[in-house]
N, C-alpha and C positions, 0 to 999 in steps of 0.2 A: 776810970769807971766806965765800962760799958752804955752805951746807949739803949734803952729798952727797946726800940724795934728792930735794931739789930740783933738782941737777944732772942726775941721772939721768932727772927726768921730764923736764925740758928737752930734755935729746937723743934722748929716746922724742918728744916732739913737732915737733922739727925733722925726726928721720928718717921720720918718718912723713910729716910735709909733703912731701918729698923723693921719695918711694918714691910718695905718690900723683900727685907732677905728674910721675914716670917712666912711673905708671899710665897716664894721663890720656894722653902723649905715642905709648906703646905702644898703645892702642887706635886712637886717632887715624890712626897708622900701617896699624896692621890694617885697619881700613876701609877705609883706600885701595890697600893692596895690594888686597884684595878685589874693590873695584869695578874697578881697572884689569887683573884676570885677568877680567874676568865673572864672577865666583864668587856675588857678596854672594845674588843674589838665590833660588840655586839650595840655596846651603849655608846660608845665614846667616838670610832671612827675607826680605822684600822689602826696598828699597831705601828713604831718604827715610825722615823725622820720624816719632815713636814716633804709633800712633792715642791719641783721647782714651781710649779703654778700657784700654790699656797703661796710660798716664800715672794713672790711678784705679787701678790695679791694683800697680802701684811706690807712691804714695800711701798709701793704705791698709794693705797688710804691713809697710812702713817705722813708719807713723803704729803700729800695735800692737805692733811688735817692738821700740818704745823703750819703752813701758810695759811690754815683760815676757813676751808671747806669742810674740812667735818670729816668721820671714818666711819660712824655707824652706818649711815644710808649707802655709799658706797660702798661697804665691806656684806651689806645686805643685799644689795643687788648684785654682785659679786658669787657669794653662796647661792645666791636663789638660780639665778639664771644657767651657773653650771652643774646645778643639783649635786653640791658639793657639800652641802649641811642641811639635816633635817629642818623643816619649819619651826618647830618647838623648841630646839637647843639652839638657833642660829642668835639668841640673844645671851647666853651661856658664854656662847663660845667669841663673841664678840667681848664679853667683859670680859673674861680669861685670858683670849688674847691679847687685848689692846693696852691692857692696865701697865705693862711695867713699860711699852713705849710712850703711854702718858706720862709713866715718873719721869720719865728722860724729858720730856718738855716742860713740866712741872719744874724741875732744877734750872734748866735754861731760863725761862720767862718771868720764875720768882727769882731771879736774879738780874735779870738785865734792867727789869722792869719797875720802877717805884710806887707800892702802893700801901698805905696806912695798913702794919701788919698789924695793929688788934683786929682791925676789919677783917683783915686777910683769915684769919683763925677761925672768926667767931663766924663767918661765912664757909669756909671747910669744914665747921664741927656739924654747921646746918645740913649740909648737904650728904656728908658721910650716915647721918643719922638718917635721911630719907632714902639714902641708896641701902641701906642695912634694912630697913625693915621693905623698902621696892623689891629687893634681891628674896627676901622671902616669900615674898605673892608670889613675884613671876615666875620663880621655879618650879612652882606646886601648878600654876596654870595648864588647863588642858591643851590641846596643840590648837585646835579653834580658836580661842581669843587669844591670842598669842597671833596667829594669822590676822587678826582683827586688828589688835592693836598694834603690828607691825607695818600694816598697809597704811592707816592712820598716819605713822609716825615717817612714812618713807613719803604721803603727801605734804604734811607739814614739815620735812626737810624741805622739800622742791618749793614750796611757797615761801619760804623763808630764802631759798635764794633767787628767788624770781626777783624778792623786793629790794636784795643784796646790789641784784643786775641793773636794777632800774634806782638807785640810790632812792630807796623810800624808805630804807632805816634812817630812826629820828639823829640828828648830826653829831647831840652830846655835847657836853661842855668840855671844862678844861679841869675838874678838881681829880684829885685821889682818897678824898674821903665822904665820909654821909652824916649829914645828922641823924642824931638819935630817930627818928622818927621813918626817913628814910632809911635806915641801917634796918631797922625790923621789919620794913617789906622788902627788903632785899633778903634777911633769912627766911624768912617764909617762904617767897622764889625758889630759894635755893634748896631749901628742903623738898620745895615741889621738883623742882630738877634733878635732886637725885634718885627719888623715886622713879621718876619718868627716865633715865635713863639708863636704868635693867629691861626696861619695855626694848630699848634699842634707840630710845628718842637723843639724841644728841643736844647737847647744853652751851654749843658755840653761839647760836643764833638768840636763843632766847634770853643769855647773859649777855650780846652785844645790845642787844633791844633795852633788856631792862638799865643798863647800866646808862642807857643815851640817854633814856625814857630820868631817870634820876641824877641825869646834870655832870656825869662822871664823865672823863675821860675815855672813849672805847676801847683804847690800851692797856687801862687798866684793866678790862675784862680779860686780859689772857691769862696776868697770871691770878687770878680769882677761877677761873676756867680750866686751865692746868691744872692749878694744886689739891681742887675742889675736886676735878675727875681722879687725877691718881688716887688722893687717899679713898675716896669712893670707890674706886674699880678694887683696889684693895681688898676693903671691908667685902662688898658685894661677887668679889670673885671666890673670896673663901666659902663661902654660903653656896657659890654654884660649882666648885670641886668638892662639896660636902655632900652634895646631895648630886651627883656627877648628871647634871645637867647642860653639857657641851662636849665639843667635837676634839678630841685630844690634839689630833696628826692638823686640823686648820686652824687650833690655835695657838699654836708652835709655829704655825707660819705666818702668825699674825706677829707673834714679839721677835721670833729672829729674825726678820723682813724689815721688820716697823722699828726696830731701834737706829741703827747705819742711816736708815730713811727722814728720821729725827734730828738725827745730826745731822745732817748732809742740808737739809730744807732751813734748819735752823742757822747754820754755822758759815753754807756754802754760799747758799742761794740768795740773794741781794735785791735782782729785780724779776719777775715771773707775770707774764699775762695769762692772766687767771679768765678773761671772758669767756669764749670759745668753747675752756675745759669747761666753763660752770654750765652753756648753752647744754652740750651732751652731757652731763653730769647729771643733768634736770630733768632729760628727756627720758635718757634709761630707770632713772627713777621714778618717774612717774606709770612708765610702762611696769616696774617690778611690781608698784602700789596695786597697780591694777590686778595683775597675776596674783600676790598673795591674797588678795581681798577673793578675787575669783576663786581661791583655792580653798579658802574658809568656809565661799559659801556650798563647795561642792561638797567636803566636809561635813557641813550642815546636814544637808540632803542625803547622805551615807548615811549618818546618826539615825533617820529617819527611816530611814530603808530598812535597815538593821532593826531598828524598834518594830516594824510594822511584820515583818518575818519574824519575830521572835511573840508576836501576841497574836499570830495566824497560827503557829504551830501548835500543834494537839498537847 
């Protein structure tokens, strides 16, 4: 007779399989509606194979966000600084992108890794449901708050690894499961994280905190962290190929880049000094914070401008 958590991870690995070749089928789709309205190249990005610069640029945030640093604020400072993705879709196109080299780390880490799979589920259903209705705000958002809440999100990445650098994340225990009472503020959490992470806000930091913060194992947060982002990116990237809110040609470079980078980080790499990278990691981040937030407010001051010429005119 089967063991029930082994049962349960089994059908966490089939529907996931399932949900990404639905993935995989809906974008497909998208793209060719697109090209056959004329759209792709106007809305979406140019037409045609990701450049080798995308492909290094999916590579890279993949290759660091299996070891622990994160892809969103990276893959944002990235877009932003080579004016490689409009400010509005650059949160589109990160969920788009990034979603099926999270499944690839999602299968590695709920595997390697032991942790109480009721929890495991009933914390992925939490967070798939906040990134399903997150994904519906943030696509309808004007390019303003979106600049807003992007710059936000790129300071509380860098503060979050300020406190990574100076070990002021709380230590955590040693379990793999929660009491009933703990377990409900963990989905709560986790519904707040996947809303917040169609904003762009990344969910590494704030699951290592909370999981410390409630006496868990910090290992355990990965594959809670993995399996919680892939089926998320999932649900929440179909909602932004429906409503074609991202960059076609950079986020093709984000998943053919970011898978090989997944394996390779997960399978090859053994020991990595990670300081140094997170020093300049922190710094171009904070500089991008700055830039979108300056960019929102100029933004602002356009809206205005425009308003004030359009109630002068006869």
């Amino acid at each position: 007779m089967m063991d029930v958590g082994y049962t349960l991870k089994l059908a966490l690995f089939i529907a996931l399989g399932m949900l990404s070749a639905t993935y995989i089928f809906w974008w497909v789709r998208s793209t060719r509606d697109q090209r056959s309205d004329g759209q792709l190249a106007d809305e979406s990005g140019p037409p045609g194979s990701p450049t080798p610069t995308q492909l290094a640029i999916g590579f890279g945030t993949n290759f660091f966000d299996t070891l622990g640093i994160g892809s969103f604020a990276t893959t944002t400072v990235a877009f932003k600084l080579l004016r490689m993705v409009r400010d509005e879709i650059i949160p589109g196109t990160m969920i788009v992108g990034h979603t099926l080299p999270v499944v690839a780390q999602a299968f590695i880490f709920m595997t390697v890794i032991k942790i109480d799979p009721v929890m495991l589920v009933l914390l992925i259903v939490a967070m798939v449901i906040g990134g399903w209705l997150g994904a519906g705000v943030v696509s309808g958002l004007p390019r303003r708050l979106i600049q807003v809440g992007m710059g936000i999100a790129l300071l509380l990445a860098a503060l979050s690894m300020i406190m990574s650098q100076f070990g002021l994340f709380p230590a955590g225990g040693a379990g793999l499961g929660l009491s009933p009472t703990r377990l409900l503020i963990a989905l709560v959490m986790n519904f707040i994280f996947g809303a917040l992470a169609t904003l762009g806000i990344g969910n590494y930091a704030p699951s290592l905190v909370l999981f410390s913060l409630l006496g868990m194992d910090p290992l355990a947060a990965f594959p809670v962290m993995m399996g919680s982002g892939a089926f998320t990116g999932v649900v929440a990237g179909i909602r932004f190929l429906n409503k074609r809110r991202y960059h076609q040609q950079a986020a093709l470079g984000l998943m053919i880049g970011g898978i090989p980078a997944v394996l390779l980080a997960a399978l090859a790499v053994k020991s990595l000094s990670l300081g140094a990278i997170r020093w300049l990691v922190m710094a171009v981040i904070v500089y991008t914070a700055v830039t979108m937030l300056r960019s929102a407010g100029a933004e602002r001051q356009r809206g205005r401008l425009i308003l004030t010429v359009k109630e002068n005119l006869p």
